[in-house]
N, C-alpha and C positions, 0 to 999 in steps of 0.2 A: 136560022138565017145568021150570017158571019158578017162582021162588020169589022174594016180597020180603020175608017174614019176618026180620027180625032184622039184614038184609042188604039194606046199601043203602038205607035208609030213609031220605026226605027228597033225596036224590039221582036224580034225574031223568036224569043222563047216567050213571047204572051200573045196569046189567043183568044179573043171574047166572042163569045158563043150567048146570044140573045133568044130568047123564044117569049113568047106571050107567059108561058108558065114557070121560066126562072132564068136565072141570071150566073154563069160559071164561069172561071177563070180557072183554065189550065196548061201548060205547057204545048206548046204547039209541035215539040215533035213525037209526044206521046198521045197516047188514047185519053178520051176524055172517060173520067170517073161515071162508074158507073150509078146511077141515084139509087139511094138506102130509102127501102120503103120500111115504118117501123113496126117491129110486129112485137106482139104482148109476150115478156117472158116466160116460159116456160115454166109452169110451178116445179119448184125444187122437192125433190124426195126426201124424205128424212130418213137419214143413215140408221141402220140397226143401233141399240146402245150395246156394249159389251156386256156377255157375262159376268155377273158377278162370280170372283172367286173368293171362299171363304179365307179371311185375312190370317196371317201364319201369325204365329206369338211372336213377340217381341224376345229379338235374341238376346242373351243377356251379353252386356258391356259391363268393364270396368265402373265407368261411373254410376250403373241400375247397383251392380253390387255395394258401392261405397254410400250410395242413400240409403241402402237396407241398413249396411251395418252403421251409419250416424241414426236413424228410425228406432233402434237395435239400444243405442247404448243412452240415446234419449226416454225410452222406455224404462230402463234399467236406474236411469239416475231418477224417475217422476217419482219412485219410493216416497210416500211421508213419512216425515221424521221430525221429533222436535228437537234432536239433538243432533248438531253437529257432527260429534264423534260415527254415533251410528246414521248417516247421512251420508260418508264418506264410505262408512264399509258398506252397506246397502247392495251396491252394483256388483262389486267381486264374490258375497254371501249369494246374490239372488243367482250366480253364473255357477258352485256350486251345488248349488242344491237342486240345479237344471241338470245338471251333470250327473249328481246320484239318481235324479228322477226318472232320468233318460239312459244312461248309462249303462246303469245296473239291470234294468228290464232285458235288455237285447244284449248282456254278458249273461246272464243267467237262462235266456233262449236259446243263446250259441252252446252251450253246456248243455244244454237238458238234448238239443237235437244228437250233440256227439256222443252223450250218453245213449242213448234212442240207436243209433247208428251203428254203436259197437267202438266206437273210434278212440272211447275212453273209457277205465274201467268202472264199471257201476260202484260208486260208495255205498257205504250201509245204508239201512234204510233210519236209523236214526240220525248219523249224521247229514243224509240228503235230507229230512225233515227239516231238522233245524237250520239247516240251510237257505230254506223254501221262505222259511217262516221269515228269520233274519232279514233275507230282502227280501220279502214282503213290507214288514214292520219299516224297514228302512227310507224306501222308495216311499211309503206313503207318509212319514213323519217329514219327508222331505216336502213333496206336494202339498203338507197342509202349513209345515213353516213359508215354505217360499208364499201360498195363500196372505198368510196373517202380517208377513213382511206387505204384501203390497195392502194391508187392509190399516199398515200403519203401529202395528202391534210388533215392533222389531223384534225387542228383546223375549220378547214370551214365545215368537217361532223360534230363534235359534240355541232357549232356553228346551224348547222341546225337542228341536231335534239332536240333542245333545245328548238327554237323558235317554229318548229312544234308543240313540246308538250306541252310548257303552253299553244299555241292555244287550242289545243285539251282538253285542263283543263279545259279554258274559257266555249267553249262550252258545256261541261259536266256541267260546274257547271251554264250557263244560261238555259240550258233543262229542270233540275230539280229542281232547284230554289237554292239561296242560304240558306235559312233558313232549307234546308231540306239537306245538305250536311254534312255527317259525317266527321273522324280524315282521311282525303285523304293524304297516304303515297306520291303520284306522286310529288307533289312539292315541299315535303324535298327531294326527290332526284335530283330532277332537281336544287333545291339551291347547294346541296350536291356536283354535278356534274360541275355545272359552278363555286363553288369555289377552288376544289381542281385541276380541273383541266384544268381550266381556266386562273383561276386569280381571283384577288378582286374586280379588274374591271367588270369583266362578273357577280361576284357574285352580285353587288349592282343594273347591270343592268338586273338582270334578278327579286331581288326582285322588283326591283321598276315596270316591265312588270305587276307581278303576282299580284302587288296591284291594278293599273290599271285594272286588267283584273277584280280586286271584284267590283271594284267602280263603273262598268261597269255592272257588275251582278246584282250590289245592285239599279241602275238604273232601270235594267234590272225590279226588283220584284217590282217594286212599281205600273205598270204598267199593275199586272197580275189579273185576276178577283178573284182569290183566295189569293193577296199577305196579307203576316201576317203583323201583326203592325210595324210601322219605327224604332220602339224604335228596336223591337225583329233584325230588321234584318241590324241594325248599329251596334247593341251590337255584333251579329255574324259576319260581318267583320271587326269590332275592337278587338276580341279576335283570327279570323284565320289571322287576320294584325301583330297582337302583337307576336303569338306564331313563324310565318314567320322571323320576326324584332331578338328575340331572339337569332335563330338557324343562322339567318344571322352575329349575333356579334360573336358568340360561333366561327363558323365557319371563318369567317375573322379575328381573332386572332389566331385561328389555323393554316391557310394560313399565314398570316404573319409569323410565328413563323417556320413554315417548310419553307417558301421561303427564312428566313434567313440563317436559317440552311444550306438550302442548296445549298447557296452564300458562306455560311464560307468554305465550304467541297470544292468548287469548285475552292476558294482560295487556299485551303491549297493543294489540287492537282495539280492546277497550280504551286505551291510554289515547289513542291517535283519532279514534271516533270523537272522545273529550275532546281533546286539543282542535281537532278540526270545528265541532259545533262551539267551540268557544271562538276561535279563528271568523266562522260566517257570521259569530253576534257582531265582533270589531268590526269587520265588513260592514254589517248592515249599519253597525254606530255610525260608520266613519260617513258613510253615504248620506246617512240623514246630517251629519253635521258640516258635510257639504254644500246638502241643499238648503240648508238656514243659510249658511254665510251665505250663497248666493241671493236667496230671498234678500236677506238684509242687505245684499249689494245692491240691489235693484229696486227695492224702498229706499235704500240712504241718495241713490241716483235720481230717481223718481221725486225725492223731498226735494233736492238741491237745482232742479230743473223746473220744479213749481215755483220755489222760492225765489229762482232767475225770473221768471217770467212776471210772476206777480211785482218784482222791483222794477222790471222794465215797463209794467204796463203801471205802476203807479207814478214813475215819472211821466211819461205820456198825461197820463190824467193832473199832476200837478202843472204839467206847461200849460195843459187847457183852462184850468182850473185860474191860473195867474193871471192866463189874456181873458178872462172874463170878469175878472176882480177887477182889472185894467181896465175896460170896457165900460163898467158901472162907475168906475171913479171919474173915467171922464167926462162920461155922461152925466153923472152928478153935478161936476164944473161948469159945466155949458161948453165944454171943446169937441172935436170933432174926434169920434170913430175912426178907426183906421182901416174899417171896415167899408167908409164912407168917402174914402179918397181913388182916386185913379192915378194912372202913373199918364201924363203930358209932358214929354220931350226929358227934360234935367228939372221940372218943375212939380210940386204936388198940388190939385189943383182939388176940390169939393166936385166928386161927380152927384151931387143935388144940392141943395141949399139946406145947411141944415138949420136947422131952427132948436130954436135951446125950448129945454123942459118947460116953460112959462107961455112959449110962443102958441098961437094960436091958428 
């Protein structure tokens, strides 16, 4: 049923639409809405999950590389040591001796293969023994110093692989003879190594080994059915003697000259660790002698604050003290209290009658 009564009048775009069962407002020149009956939603389906795919390795970056190598030389510097000196060499020794460990395995693999292959020509079989042998010896005095290095036992690894290796020289150079040995870099390192980081001591004892060890060589070639003339092969351990001799003065004034240095350094540290813990006593003097004068500020404050008060409050108590002496003396007289007067107009007048001491 439609009704414009009272409703909607003069509005041509509202329309009320009444029924016992609801009540609508809509446009009168449109359809009326159709009624929404409501119905229970539809349960939802749950979606497949995806395949898992197996996760790829993490590519390497710049930065995965720069934490390995800070993890790398953190490792290298944890070396124990009680000495300074060897503390410092630790990390460049342990990189070394990684080096012959590693190094030398897979240079003498590469050789045995191209031997194998034809690609190089076979050495004798006594100098490819002592060959075998050499790095063998080598590589493994390396692995047990770099060991004892991390076990805290510095000097006794690279005392050992020291001594392993001129052996290992020896041998080399009795194999092949001496007159047939070229510019061998191993025993300017091995001078190299027991001077810096040795001492001067290890330095002179390791050349004096290495001369031994030619004298021994040069023994060695006299004895061989092919050895070259005396002359040839004294003149070649007095030239790999001399150039030895050299690199040993070069180097034992260099050692000297840093072992001084860094004596003076460790004076002058010591001198500045004094000076500083003598510097935090006056520090901590000065601060305690601060806090007295304050204390004594705030007692001398605290005295002269009491001492105000107790004279202010003793005058107080002597004004009381005088109008009660007052009080008795005139009550002694037979006079009136002033305690006992009232103030009437310009007049003082006895607010009671007083009666003197005697009265009754």
């Amino acid at each position: 049923m439609n009704s414009r009564k009272g409703l909607g009048i003069g509005k041509p775009w509202m329309s009320i639409s009444t029924s016992t069962a609801s009540l609508s407002v809509y446009p009168a020149y449109n359809r009326p809405f159709p009624r929404q009956r409501w119905r229970m939603p539809e349960p939802t389906r749950a979606l497949p999950l995806p395949e898992r795919t197996p996760e790829a390795a993490p590519a390497e970056t710049p930065a995965n590389t720069l934490r390995d190598a800070n993890r790398f030389l953190r490792w290298l510097r944890s070396a124990p040591s009680s000495n300074p000196v060897d503390r410092r060499n630790a990390p460049f020794l342990q990189v070394l001796l990684l080096f012959f460990g590693i190094f030398v395995p897979i240079n003498k693999a590469l050789f045995l293969f191209a031997v194998g292959s034809g690609q190089v020509p076979r050495p004798g079989t006594l100098q490819l023994s002592a060959d075998l042998v050499t790095d063998t010896l080598l590589v493994g005095s390396a692995w047990v110093a770099l060991w004892l290095i991390r076990r805290g036992r510095f000097r006794r690894g690279v005392a050992l692989f020291l001594s392993v290796a001129s052996v290992c020289v020896g041998i080399a150079y009795a194999s092949v003879g001496l007159v047939r040995v070229g510019l061998d870099p191993i025993p300017l390192v091995l001078l190299s190594l027991a001077g810096l980081v040795m001492g001067r001591r290890a330095l002179w004892m390791m050349l004096g080994a290495l001369v031994m060890m030619l004298l021994a060589c040069m023994a060695l070639d006299m004895f061989r059915a092919d050895a070259a003339p005396l002359a040839t092969t004294i003149g070649k351990t007095l030239s790999i003697a001399g150039i030895w001799l050299i690199i040993a003065l070069v180097l034992d004034r260099t050692v000297a000259a840093l072992r001084n240095s860094l004596e003076e350094s460790e004076q002058r540290n010591r001198a500045l660790e004094l000076a500083y813990a003598r510097l935090e006593e006056e520090i901590a003097e000065r601060d305690r002698t601060r806090e007295q004068l304050f204390h004594s500020r705030k007692m001398d404050l605290t005295g002269r604050l009491a001492s105000g008060l107790a004279h202010d409050f003793g005058n107080v108590l002597t004004i009381i003290l005088g109008y009660a002496q007052r009080r008795d003396r005139l009550a002694a007289e037979g006079g009136e209290p002033a305690s006992y007067r009232r103030w009437n107009g310009w007049n003082w007048r006895p607010a009671v009658p007083w009666r003197s001491a005697g009265s009754c």
